[in-house]
Each structure stands twice: as C-alpha cells, then as structure tokens.
N, CA, C and O atoms as CSV, one atom per row, in Angstrom:
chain,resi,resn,atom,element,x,y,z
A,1,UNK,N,N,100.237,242.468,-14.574
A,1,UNK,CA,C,101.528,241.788,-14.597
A,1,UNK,C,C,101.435,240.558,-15.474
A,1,UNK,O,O,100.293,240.164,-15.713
A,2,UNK,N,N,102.596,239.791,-16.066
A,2,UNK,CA,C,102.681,239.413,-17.243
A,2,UNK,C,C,102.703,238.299,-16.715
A,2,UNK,O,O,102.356,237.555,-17.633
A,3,UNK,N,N,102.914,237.581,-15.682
A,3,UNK,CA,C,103.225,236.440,-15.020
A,3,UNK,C,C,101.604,235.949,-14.577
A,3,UNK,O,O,101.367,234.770,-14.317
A,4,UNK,N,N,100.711,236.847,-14.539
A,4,UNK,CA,C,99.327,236.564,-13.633
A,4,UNK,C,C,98.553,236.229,-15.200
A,4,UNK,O,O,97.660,235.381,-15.206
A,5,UNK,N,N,98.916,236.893,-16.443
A,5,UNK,CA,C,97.189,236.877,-17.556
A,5,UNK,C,C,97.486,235.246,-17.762
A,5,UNK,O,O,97.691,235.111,-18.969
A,6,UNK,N,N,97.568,234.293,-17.274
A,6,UNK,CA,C,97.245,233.207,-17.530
A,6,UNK,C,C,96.720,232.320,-16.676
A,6,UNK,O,O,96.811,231.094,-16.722
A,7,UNK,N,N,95.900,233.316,-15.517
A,7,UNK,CA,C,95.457,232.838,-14.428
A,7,UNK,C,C,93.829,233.429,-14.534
A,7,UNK,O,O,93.415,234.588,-14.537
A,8,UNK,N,N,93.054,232.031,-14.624
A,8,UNK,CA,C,91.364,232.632,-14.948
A,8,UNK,C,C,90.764,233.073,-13.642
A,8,UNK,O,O,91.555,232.839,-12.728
A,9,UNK,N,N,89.752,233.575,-13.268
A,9,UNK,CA,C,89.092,233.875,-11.999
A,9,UNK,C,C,90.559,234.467,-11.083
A,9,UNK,O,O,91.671,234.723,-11.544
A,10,UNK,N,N,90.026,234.569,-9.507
A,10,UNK,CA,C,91.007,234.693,-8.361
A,10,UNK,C,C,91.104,236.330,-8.445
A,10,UNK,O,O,92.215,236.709,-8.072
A,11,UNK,N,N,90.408,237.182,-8.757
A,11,UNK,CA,C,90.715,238.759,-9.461
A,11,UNK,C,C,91.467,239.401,-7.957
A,11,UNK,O,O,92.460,240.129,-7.939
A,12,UNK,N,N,90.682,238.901,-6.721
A,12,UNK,CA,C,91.133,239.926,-5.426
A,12,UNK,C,C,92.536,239.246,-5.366
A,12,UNK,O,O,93.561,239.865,-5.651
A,13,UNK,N,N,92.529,238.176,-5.049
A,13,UNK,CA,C,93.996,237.512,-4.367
A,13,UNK,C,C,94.889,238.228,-5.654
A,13,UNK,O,O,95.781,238.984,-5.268
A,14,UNK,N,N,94.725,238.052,-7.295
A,14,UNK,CA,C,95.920,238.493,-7.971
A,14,UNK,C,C,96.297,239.681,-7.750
A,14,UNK,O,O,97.438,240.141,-7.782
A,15,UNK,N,N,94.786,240.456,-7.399
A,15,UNK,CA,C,95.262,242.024,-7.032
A,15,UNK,C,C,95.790,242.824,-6.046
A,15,UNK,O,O,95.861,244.044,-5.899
A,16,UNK,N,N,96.294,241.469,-5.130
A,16,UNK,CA,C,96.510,241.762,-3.611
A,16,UNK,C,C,97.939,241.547,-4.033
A,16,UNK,O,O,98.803,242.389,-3.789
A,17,UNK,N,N,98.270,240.057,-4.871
A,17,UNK,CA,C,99.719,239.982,-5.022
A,17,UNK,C,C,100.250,241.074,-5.824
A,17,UNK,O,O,101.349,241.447,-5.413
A,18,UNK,N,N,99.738,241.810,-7.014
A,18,UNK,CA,C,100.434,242.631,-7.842
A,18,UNK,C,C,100.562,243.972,-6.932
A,18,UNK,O,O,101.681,244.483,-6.969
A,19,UNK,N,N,99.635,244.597,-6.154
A,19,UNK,CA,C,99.864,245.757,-5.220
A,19,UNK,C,C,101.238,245.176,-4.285
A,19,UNK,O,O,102.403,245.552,-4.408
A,20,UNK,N,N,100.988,244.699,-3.840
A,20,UNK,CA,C,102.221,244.107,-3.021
A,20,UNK,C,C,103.669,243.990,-3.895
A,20,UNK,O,O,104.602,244.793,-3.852
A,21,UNK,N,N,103.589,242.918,-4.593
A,21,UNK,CA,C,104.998,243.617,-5.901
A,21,UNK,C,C,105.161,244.402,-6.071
A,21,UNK,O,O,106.274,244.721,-5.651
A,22,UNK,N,N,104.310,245.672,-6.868
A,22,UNK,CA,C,104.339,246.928,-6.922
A,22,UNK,C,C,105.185,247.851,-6.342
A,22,UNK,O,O,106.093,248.517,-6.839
A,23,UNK,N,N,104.517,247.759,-4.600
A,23,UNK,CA,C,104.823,248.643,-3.656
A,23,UNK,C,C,105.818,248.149,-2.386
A,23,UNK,O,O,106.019,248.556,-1.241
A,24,UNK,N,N,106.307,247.099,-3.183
A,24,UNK,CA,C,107.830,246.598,-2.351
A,24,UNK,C,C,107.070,246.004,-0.817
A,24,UNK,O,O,107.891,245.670,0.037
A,25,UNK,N,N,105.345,245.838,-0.373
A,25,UNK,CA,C,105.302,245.329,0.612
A,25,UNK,C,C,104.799,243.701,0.663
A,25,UNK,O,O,103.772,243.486,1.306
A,26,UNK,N,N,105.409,242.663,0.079
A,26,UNK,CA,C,105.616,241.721,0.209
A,26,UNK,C,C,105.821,240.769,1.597
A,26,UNK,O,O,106.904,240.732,2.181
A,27,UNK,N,N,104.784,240.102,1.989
A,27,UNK,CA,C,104.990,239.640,2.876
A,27,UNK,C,C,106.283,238.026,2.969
A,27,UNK,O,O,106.716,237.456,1.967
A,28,UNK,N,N,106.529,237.749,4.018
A,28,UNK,CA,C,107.871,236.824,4.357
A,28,UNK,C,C,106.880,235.341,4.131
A,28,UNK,O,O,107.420,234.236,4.197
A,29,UNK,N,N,105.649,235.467,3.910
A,29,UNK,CA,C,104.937,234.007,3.531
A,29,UNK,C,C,103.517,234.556,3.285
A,29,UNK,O,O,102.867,235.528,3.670
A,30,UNK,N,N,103.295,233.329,2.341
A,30,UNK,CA,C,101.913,233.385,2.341
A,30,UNK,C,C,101.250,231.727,1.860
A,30,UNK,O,O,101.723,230.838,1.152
A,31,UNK,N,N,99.914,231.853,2.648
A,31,UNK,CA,C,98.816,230.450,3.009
A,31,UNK,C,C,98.181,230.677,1.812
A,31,UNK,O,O,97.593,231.737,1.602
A,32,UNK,N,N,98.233,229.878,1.087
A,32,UNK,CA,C,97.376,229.374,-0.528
A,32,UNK,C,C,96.446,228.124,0.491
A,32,UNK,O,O,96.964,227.174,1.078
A,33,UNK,N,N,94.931,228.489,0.465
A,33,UNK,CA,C,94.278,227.075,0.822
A,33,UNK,C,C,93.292,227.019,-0.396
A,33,UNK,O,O,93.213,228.041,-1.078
A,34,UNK,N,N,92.636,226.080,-0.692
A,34,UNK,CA,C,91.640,225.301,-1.485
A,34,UNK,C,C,91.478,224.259,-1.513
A,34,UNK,O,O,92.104,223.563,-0.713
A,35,UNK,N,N,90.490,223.599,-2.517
A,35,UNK,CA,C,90.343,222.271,-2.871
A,35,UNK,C,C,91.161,222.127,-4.271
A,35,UNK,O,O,91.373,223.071,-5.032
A,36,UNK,N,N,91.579,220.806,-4.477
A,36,UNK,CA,C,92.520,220.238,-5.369
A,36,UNK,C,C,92.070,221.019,-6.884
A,36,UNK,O,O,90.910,221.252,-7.225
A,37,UNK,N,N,93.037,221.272,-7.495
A,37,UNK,CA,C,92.906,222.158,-8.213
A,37,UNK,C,C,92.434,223.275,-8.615
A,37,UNK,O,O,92.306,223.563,-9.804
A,38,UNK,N,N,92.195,223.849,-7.869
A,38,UNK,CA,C,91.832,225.243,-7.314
A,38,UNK,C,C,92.917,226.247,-8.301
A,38,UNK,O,O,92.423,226.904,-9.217
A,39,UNK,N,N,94.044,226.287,-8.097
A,39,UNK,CA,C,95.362,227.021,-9.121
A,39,UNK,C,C,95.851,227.363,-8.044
A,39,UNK,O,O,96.286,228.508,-8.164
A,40,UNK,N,N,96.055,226.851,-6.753
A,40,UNK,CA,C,97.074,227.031,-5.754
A,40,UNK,C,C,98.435,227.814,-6.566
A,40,UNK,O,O,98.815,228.933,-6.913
A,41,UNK,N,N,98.833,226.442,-6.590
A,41,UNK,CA,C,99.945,226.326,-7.389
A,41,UNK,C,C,100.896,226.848,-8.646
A,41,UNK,O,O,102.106,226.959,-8.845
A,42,UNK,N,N,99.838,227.070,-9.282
A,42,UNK,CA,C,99.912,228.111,-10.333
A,42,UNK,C,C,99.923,229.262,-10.013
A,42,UNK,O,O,100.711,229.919,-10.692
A,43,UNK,N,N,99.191,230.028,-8.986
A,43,UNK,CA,C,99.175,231.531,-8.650
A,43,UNK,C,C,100.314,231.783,-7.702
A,43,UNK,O,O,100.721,232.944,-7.666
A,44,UNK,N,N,101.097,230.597,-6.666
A,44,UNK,CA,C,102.647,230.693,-6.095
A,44,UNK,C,C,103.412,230.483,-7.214
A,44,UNK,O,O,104.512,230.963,-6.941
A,45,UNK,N,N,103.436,229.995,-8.411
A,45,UNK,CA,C,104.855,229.920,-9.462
A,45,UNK,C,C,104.181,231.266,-10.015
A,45,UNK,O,O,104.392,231.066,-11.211
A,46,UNK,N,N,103.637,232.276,-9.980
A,46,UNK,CA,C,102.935,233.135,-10.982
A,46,UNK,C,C,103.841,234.420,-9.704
A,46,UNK,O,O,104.385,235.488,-9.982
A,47,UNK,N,N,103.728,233.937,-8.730
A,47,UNK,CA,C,104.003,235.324,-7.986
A,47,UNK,C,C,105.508,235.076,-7.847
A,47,UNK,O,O,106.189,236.101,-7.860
A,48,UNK,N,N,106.197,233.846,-7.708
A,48,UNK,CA,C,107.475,233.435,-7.387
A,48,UNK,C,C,108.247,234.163,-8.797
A,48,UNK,O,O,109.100,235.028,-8.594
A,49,UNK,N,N,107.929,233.800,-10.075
A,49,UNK,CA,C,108.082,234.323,-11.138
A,49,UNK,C,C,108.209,235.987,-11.050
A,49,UNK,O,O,109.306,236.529,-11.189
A,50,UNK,N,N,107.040,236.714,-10.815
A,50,UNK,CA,C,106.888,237.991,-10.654
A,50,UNK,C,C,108.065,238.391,-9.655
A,50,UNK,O,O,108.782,239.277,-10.120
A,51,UNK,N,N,108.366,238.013,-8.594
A,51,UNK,CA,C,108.969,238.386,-7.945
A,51,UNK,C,C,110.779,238.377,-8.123
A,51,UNK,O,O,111.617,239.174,-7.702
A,52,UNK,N,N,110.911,237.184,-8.885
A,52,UNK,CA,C,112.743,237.108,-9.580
A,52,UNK,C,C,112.420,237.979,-10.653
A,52,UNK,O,O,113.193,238.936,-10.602
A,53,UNK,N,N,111.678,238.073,-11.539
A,53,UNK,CA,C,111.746,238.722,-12.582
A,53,UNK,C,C,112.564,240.373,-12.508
A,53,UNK,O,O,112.083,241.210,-11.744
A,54,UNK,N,N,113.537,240.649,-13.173
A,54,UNK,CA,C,114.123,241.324,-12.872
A,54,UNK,C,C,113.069,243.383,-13.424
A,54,UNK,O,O,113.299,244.561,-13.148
A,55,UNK,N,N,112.273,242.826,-14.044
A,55,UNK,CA,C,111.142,244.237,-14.028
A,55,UNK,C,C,110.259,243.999,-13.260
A,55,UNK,O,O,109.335,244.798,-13.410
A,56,UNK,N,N,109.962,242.766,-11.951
A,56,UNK,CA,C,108.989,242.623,-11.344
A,56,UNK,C,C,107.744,242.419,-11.674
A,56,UNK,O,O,106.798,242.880,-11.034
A,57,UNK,N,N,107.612,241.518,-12.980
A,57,UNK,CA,C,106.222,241.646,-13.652
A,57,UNK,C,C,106.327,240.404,-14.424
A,57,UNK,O,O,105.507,240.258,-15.330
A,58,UNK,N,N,107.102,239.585,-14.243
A,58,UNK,CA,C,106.964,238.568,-14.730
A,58,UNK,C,C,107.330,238.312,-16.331
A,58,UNK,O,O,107.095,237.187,-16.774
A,59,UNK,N,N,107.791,239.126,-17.047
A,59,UNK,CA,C,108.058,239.888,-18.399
A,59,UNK,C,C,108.487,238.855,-19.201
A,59,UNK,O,O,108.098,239.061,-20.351
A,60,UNK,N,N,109.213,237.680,-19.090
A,60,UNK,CA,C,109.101,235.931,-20.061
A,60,UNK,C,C,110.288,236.894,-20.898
A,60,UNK,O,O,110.310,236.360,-22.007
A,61,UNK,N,N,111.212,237.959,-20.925
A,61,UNK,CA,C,111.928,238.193,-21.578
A,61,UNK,C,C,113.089,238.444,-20.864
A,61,UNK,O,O,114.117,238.099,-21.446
A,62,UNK,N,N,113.237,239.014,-19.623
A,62,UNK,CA,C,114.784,239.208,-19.009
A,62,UNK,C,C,115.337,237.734,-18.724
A,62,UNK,O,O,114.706,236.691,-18.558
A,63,UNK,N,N,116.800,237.990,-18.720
A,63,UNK,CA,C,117.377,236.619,-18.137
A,63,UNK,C,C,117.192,236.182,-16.961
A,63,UNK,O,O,117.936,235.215,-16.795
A,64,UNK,N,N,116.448,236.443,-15.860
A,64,UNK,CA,C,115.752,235.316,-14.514
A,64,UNK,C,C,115.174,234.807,-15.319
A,64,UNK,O,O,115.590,233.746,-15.783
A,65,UNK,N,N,113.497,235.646,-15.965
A,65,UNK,CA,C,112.753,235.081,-16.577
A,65,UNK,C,C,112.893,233.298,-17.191
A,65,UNK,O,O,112.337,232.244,-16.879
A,66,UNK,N,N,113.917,233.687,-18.172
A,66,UNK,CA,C,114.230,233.232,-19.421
A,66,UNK,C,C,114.879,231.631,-18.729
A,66,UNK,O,O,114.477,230.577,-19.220
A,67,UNK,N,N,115.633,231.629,-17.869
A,67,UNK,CA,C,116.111,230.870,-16.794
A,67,UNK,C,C,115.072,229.988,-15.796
A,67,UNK,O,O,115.356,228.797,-15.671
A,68,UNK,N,N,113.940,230.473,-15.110
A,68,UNK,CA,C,112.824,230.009,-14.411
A,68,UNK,C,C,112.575,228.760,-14.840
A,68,UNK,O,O,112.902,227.810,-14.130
A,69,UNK,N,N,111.943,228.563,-16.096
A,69,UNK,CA,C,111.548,226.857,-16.598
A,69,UNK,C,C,112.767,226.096,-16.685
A,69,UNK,O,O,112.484,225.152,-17.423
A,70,UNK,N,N,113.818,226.007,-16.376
A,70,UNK,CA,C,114.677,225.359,-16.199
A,70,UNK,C,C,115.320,224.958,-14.912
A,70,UNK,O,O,116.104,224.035,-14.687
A,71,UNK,N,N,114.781,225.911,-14.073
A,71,UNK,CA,C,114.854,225.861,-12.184
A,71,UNK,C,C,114.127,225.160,-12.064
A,71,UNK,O,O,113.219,224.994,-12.879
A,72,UNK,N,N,114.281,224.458,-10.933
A,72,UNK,CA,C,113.333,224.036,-9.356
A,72,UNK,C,C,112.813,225.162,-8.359
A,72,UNK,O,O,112.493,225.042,-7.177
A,73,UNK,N,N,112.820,226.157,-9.077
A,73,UNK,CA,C,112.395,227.350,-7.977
A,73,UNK,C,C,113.260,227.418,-6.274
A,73,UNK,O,O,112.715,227.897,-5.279
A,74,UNK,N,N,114.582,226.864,-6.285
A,74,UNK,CA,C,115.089,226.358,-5.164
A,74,UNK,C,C,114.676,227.300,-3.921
A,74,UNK,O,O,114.607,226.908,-2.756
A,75,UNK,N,N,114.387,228.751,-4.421
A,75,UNK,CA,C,114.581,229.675,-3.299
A,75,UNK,C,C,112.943,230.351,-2.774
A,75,UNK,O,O,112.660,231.446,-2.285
A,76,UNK,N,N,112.034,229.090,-3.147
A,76,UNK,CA,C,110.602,229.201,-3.051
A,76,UNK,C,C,110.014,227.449,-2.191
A,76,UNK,O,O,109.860,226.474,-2.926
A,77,UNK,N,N,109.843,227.368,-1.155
A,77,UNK,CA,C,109.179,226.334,-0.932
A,77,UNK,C,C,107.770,225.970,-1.128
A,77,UNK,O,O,106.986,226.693,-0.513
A,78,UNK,N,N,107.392,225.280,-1.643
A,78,UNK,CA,C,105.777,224.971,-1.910
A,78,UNK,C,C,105.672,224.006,-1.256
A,78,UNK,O,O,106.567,223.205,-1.525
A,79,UNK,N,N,104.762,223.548,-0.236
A,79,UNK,CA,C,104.503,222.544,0.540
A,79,UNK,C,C,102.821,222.007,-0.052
A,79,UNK,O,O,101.783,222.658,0.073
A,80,UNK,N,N,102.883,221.461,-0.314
A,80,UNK,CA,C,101.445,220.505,-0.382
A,80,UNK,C,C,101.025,219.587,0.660
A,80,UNK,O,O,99.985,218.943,0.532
C-alpha cells in the first residue's frame, strides 16, 4: 500500500494494518505504544490515510487523498 512505503522497519504491524484494509476487518481502535519517536504517529496518519483513500491504499491521487494534507484528520483521534 502506497500510504505505508515511507515507513522504514515495523514490517509485522504494517502487515497486520494492510491485511486488515484489505479484508474489510478493521478494528474500532487501535494502541500504538513506544518510545518517543518510534513512528507512532506516522504509521496512524499512514493507516488513517489508507483507510479514506477512496482505492484503500493510500494512492496520493484520488480526491480524499489529494484533500488529506489540508485536513486535521477530524474523523481520527490521536491522543499522545
């Protein structure tokens, strides 16, 4: 998915989120833990992305996409 190749290391967790996109079983939350800069953060805007994206892959070309860097992600809470 097109939203994840800019994410180094993490291979199981990305491959847990892209099966899950995939196969429509998406859970209603999910616990990102680490130490400070870890790519928490980056791998929830990577899946939040994947998930509006209207081919489900994060594709930087449909109009959600294209729209995203200009949101607040309103319909995604990230708590730190």
């Amino acid at each position: 998915m097109k939203s994840f190749d800019a994410i180094i290391g993490h291979k199981k967790i990305i491959s847990h989120f892209e099966e899950a996109i995939k196969t429509g079983k998406v859970s209603h939350a999910y616990l990102l833990s680490g130490e400070d800069g870890s790519g928490k953060m980056m791998i929830a805007k990577a899946v939040a992305k994947a998930l509006l994206c209207e081919h489900k892959d994060g594709c930087g070309e449909c109009a959600a996409c294209k729209s995203l860097p200009q949101k607040r992600l309103k319909c995604c809470a990230f708590r730190i």
